[in-house]
C-alpha positions in Angstrom: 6.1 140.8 -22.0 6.6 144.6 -23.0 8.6 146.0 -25.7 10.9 147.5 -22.8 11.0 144.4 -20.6 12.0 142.2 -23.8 15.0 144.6 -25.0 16.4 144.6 -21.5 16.6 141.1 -21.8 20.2 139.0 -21.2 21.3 138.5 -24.6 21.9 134.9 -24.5 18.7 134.0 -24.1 17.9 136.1 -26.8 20.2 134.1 -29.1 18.2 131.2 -28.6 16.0 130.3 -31.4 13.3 127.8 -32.3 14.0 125.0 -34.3 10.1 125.3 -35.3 10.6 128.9 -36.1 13.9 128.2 -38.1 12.0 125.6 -40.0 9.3 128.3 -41.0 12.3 130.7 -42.4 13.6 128.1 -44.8 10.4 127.5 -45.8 9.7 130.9 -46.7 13.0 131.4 -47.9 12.5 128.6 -50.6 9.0 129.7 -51.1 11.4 133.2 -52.1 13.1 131.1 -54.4 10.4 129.6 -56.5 8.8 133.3 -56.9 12.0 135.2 -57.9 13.0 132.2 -60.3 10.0 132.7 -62.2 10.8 136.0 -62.8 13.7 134.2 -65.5 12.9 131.0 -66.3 10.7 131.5 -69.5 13.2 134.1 -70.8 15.9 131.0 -72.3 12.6 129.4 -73.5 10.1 131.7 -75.0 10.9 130.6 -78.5 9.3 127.3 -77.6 6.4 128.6 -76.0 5.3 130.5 -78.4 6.1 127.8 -80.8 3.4 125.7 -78.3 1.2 128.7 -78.0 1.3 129.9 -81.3 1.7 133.5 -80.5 3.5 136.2 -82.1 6.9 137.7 -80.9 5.4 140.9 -79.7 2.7 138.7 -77.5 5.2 136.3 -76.4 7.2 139.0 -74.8 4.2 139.5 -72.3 4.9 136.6 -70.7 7.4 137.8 -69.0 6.2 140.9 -68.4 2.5 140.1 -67.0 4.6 138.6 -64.0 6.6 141.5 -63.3 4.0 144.3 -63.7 1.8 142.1 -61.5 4.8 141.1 -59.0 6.0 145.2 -59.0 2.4 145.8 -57.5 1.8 143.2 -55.0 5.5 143.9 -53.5 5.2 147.1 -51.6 1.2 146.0 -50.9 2.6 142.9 -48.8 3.9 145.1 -46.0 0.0 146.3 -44.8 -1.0 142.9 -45.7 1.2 141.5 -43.4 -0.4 143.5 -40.7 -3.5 143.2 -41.5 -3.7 139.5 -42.1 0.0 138.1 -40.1 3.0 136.8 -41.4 1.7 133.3 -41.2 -1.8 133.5 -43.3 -0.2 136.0 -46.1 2.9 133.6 -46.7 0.9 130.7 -46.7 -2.3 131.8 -48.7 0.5 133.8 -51.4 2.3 130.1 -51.6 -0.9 128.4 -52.3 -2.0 130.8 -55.0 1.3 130.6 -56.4 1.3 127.0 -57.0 -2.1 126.9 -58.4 -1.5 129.5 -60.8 2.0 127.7 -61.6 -0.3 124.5 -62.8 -2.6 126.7 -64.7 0.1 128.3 -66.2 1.2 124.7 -67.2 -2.6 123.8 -68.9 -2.8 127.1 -70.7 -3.9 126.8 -74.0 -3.5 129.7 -75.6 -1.3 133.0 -75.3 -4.6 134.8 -73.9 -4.5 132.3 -70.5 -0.9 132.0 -70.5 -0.6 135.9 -69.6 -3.5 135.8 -67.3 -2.0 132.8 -65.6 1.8 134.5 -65.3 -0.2 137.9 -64.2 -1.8 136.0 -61.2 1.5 134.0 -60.3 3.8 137.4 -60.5 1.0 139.2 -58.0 0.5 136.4 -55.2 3.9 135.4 -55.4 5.2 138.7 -55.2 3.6 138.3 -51.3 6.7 136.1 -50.4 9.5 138.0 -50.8 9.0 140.6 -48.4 7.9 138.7 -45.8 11.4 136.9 -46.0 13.4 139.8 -45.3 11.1 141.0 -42.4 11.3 137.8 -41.1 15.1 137.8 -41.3 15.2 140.8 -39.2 12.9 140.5 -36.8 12.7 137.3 -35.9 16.9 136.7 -35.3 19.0 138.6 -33.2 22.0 140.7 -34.7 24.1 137.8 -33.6 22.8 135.6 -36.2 22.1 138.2 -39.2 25.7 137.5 -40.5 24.3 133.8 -40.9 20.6 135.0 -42.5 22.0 138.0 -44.3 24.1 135.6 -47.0 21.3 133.0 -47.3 18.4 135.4 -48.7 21.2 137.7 -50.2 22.2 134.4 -52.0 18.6 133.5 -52.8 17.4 137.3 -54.2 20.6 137.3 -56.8 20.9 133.5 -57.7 17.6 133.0 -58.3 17.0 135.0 -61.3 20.5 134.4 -62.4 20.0 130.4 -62.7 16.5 131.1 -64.0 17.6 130.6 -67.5 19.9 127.6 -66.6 17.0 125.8 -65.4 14.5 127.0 -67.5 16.6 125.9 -70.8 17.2 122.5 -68.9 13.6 121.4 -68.2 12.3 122.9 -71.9 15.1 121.1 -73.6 14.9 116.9 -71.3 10.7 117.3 -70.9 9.2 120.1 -72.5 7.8 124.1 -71.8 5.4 123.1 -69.3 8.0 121.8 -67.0 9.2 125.2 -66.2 5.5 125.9 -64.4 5.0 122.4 -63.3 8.3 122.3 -61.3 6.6 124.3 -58.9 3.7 122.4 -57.8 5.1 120.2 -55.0 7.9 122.0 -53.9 4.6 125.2 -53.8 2.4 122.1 -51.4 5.2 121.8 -49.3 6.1 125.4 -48.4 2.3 125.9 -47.7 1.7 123.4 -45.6 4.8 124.4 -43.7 4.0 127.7 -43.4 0.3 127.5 -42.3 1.8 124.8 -39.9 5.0 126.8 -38.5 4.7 130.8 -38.5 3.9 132.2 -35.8 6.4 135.4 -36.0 3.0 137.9 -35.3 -0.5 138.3 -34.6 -3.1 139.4 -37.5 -4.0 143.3 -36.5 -7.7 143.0 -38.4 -8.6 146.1 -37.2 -5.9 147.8 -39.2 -8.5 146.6 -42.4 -11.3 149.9 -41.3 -8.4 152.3 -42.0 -7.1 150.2 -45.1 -6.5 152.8 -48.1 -8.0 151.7 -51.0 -7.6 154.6 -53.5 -4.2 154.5 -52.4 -4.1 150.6 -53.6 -6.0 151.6 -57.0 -3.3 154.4 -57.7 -0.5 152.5 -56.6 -1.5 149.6 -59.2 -2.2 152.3 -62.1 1.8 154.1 -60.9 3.7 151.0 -60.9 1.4 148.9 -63.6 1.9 151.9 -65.9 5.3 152.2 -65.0 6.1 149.0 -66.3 4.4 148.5 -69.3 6.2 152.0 -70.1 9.5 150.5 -69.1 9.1 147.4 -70.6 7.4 148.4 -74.3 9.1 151.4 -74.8 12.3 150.9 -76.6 9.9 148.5 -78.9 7.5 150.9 -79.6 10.0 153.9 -80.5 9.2 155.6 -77.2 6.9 158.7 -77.2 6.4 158.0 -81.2 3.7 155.3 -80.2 0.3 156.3 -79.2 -0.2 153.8 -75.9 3.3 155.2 -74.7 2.1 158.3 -74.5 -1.2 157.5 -73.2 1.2 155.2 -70.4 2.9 157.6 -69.6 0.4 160.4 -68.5 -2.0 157.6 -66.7 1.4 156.5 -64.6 2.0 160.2 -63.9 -1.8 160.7 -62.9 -1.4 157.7 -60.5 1.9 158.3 -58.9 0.4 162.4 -57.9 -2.5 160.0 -56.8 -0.3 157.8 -55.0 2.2 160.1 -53.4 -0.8 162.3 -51.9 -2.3 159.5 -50.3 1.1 157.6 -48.9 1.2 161.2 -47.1 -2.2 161.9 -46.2 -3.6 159.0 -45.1 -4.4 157.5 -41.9 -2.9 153.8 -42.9 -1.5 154.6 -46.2 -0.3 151.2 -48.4 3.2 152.0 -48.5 4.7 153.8 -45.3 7.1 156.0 -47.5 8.8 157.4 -44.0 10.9 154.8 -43.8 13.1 156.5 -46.3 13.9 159.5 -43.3 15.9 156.9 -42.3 19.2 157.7 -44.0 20.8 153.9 -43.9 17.1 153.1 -45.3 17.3 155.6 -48.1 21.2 154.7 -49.0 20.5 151.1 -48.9 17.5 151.3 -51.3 19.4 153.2 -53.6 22.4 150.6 -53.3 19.6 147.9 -54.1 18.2 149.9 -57.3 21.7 149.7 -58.9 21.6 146.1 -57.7 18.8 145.4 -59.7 20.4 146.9 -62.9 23.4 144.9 -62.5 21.8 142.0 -61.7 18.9 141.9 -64.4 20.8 143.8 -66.9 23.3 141.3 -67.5 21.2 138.0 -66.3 19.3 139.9 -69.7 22.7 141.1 -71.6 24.9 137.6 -71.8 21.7 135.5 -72.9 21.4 138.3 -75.8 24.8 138.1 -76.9 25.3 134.5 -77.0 21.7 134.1 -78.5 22.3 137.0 -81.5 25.7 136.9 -82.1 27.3 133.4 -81.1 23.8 131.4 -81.9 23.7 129.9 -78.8 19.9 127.5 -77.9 18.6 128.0 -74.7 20.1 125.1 -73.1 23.8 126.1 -74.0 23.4 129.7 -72.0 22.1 128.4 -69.4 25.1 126.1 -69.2 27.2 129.3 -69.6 25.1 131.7 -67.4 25.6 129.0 -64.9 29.2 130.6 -63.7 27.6 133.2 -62.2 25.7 131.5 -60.2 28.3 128.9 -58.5 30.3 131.6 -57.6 27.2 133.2 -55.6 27.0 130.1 -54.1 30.3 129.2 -52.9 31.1 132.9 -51.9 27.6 133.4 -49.7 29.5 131.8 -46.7 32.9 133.6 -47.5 30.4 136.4 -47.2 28.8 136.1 -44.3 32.0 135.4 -42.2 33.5 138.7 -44.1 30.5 140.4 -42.8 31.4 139.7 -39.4 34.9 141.0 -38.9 34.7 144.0 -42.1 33.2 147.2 -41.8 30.1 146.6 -44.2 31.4 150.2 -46.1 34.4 148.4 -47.0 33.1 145.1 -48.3 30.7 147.4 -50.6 33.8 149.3 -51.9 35.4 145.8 -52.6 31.9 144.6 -54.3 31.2 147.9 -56.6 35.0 148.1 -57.5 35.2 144.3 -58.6 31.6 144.5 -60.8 33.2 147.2 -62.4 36.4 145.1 -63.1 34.3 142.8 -64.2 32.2 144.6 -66.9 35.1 146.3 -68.0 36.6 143.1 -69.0 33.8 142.6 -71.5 34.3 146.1 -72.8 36.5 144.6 -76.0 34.0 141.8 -76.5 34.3 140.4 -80.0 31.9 137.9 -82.2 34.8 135.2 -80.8 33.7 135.4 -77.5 32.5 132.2 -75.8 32.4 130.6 -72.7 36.2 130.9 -71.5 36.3 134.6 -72.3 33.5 135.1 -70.4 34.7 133.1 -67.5 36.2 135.7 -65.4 33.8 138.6 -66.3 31.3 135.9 -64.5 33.1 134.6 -61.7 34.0 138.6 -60.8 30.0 139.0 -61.2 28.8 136.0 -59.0 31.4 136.8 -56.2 30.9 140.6 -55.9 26.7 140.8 -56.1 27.2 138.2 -53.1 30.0 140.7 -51.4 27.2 143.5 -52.0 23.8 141.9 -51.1 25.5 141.0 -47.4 26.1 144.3 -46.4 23.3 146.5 -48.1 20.6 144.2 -46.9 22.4 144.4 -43.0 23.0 148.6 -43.9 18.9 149.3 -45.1 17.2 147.3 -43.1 19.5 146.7 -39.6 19.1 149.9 -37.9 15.2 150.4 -38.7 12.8 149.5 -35.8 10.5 146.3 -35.8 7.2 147.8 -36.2 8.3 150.0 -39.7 10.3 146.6 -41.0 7.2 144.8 -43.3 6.4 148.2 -44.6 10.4 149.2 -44.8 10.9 145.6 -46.8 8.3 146.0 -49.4 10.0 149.2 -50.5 13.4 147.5 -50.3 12.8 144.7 -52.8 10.7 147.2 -54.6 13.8 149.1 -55.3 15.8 145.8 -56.7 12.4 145.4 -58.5 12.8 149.1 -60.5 15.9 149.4 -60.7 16.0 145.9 -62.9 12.5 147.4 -65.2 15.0 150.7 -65.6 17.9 149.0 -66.0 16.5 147.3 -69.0 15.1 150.0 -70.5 18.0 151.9 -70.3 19.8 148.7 -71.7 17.3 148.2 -74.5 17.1 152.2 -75.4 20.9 152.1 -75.4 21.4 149.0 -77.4 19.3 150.5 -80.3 21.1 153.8 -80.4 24.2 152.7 -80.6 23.7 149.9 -83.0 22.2 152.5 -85.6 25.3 154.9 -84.6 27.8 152.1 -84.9 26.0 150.8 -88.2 26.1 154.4 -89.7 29.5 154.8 -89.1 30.7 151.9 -90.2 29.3 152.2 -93.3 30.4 155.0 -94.3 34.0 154.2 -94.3 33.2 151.0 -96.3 32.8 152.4 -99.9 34.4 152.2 -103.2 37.4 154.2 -102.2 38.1 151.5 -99.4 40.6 149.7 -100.9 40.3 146.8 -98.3 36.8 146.6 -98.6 37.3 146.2 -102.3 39.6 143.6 -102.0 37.6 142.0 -99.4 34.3 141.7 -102.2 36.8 140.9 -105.2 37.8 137.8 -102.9 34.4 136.8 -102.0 32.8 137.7 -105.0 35.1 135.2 -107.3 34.8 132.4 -104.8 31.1 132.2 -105.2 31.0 132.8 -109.2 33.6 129.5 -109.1 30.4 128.2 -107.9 28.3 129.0 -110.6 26.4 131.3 -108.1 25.9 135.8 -108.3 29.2 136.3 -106.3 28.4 140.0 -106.4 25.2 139.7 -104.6 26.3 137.1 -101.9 29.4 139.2 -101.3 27.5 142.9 -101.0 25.0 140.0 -98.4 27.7 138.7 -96.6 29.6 142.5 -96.2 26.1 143.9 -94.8 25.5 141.2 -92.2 29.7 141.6 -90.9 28.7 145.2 -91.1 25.3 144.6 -88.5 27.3 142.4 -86.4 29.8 144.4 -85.5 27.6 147.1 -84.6 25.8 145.0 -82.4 29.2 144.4 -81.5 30.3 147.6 -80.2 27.2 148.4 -79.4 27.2 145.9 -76.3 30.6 146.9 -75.6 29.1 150.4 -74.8 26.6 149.1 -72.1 29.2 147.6 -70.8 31.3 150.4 -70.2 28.5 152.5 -69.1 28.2 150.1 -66.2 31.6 149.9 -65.5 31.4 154.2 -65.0 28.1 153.9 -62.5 29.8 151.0 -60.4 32.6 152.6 -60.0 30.9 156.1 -59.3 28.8 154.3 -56.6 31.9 153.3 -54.6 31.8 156.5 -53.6 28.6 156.6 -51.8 29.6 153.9 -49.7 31.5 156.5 -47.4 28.2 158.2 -46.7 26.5 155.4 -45.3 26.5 154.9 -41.4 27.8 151.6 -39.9 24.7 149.7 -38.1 24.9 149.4 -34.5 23.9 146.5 -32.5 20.2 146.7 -32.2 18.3 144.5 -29.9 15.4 142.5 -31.5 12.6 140.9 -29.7 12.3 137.5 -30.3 8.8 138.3 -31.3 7.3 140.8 -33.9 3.9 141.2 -32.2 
């Protein structure tokens, strides 16, 4: 059937769909799951596995970060891989060599193997999430996308936010291994349904002649480099380390690299013109700022309860898991919103309320504990799911079928970035203001502080009833307040930083045009 013949199609029959290709989607959309929960499941438990591992805290940290410089590569490379090798045989090979690098992650003796292992699950997983959203909308017809749109909106934010729920469960009732191990069957499972099921396109092997490879090579160096830069740099002091530096100018050598070549060649790896497309462009930039919401505070609630309230893994994940039930319970509320409310005004509602909700935590204090942050949480869970409904249906609903594997790469690329920013923002932030806090602080805490003087008198006679150097423990005790309350106010900052860009955002949502009702083929061939 041609293209023309199929969009002129009745739409009932249109609607139909097939149970076998429905089974394929929730495969893959699980399959999703397991590769964006990775991303946060080690990050309640590192302390134990580099307690197993016996690595150092600076090498520790690269378990997490081997999986998202490798993952932040593979993503925009899946959409030409699709192409080139079909839906079907890139899902089902990425699942495959994600659960075997899952088990090897789990027999890794050493920190050395442990980052090789996380490297090589971060880059073939990162070949499933794309393929999901592509799949989403180009396989169902608009009637259904109010259904789809929820279910891998739902999947894209809870994952990561239950990541450390789960992750501090299974170190805590078995023991760090778990956390890899968990993926084996469910990983069998989606392969085999996969290589069984898809059948949403035909391989295009011919596409492989024209394949770009110094684009690939540049591409790796930009976004690897941009990573590690992201990632290390607050740690490192910035542009005051050497391998910053050096970072930085490779990642700027390989983006010029890169950007020549995504316009200059004949099959380029990322097909950057889907960003002419101004819902495209808009969207993507909605999803960044997704991605700094979402990982900065699936990063920023863990911190605080960990530093300042001395919470163990398991007990923020059983606080971080708020967020989470509220994403679930309000993905249906969402999808049926998304059917009756223009998609402009449900981002207004979702922007304005993760605003409320960070501005609630702008007067945190070293008292707050799982109540306080109750609200602040459900407002979170509620409004990423009011967001990721309509952004996904906005970027990716009026682009045609043949640019949407390309066009879906870049979009969870964005989510991707804007998370690696996010953080070093966060991070850069965080250490700024803690010094600026701490300096502050102690200068009006001096011998002509007659409250502070009182304060060590106190504490100072306490502990020499004890036998013990009052003096010293109280000038101890007064330093550590002191550093806590920076840290203190400090977060509160952050906080109110993203309150200001959530609310700034609501007014982009008025440039953004309301998708129409495009026809899809049933098929993606």
């Amino acid at each position: 059937m041609s293209a023309s013949a199929a969009a002129s199609a009745p739409t009932p029959a249109s609607d139909h769909m097939d149970p076998r290709r429905v089974i394929a989607f929730f495969a893959m959309v699980f399959g999703m799951f397991m590769a964006i929960l990775d991303i946060q499941i080690v990050s309640a438990s590192l302390s134990e596995i580099q307690a197993g591992l016996s690595a150092s805290s600076e090498e520790i940290a690269w378990v997490q970060t081997a999986y998202l410089i490798a993952e932040v590569i593979m993503i925009p490379l899946s959409g030409v891989l699709a192409r080139i090798l079909s839906t079907r045989v890139l899902f089902a090979v990425s699942a495959a060599g994600f659960t075997l690098a899952s088990a090897l992650a789990a027999t890794a003796a050493n920190i050395e193997q442990m980052i090789v292992y996380r490297a090589l699950q971060g880059f073939i997983g990162g070949g499933m999430i794309p393929s999901v959203f592509a799949a989403a909308f180009t396989i169902f017809p608009p009637s259904k996308r109010n259904v789809v749109s929820p279910m891998i909106g739902l999947v894209a934010t809870l994952a990561p936010t239950i990541g450390p729920t789960i992750g501090g469960y299974l170190s805590h009732a078995f023991s760090w291994h778990w956390l890899f191990l968990v993926n084996v069957i469910p990983g069998i499972i989606v392969t085999v349904l996969t290589w069984t099921l898809i059948d949403f396109d035909k391989p295009e092997k011919g596409l492989l002649k024209k394949f770009d490879w110094w684009g690939l090579a540049s591409m790796a160096v930009f976004l690897g480099t941009l990573e590690y830069v992201l990632e290390e740099g607050n740690n490192k002091d910035w542009f005051q380390d050497e391998k910053i530096v050096i970072g930085t100018v490779i990642m700027l050598i390989g983006g010029l690299v890169f950007f020549w070549r995504a316009f200059r060649a004949e099959l380029p790896v990322v097909d950057l013109r889907a960003f002419s497309n101004r819902n495209f462009a808009i969207g993507s930039l909605f999803s960044f700022v997704m991605g700094i919401g979402l990982y900065g505070l699936t990063y920023l609630y863990p911190l605080y309860l960990a530093r300042i309230r001395g919470y163990d893994s398991l007990m923020i994940g059983e606080t971080m898991f708020v967020s989470g039930l509220s994403m679930f319970f309000m993905a249906p509320v969402a999808g049926k919103m998304a059917s009756s409310l223009d998609p402009r005004v449900m981002m207004l509602i979702g922007f304005a309320g993760f605003a409320a909700g960070t501005w609630m935590v702008t007067g945190i204090t070293a008292d707050w504990d799982f109540y306080e942050l109750l609200w602040p949480q459900i407002l979170r869970g509620t409004c990423l799911m009011m967001l990721m409904v309509p952004i996904n249906n906005i970027a990716l609903g009026t682009l045609p079928p043949e640019r949407m594997k390309n066009a879906s790469g870049l979009y969870n690329l964005t989510r991707n970035l804007g998370g690696a920013v996010g953080l070093a923002i966060i991070n850069t932030i965080l250490s700024t203001r803690t010094d600026e806090h701490h300096m502050r602080l102690a200068e009006r805490i001096d011998w002509s502080n007659p409250e502070a003087l009182d304060w060590m008198a106190n504490v100072t006679a306490t502990y020499n009833g004890y036998g013990l150097d009052g003096a010293a423990i109280a000038v101890k005790k007064l330093s550590g307040i002191v550093g806590q309350q920076s840290t203190i106010m400090a977060f509160g900052d952050v906080f109110l930083l993203l309150t200001f860009l959530f609310i700034g955002l609501s007014a982009l949502t008025m440039m953004v045009q309301r998708p129409g009702a495009r026809k899809v083929t049933a098929d993606a061939h």
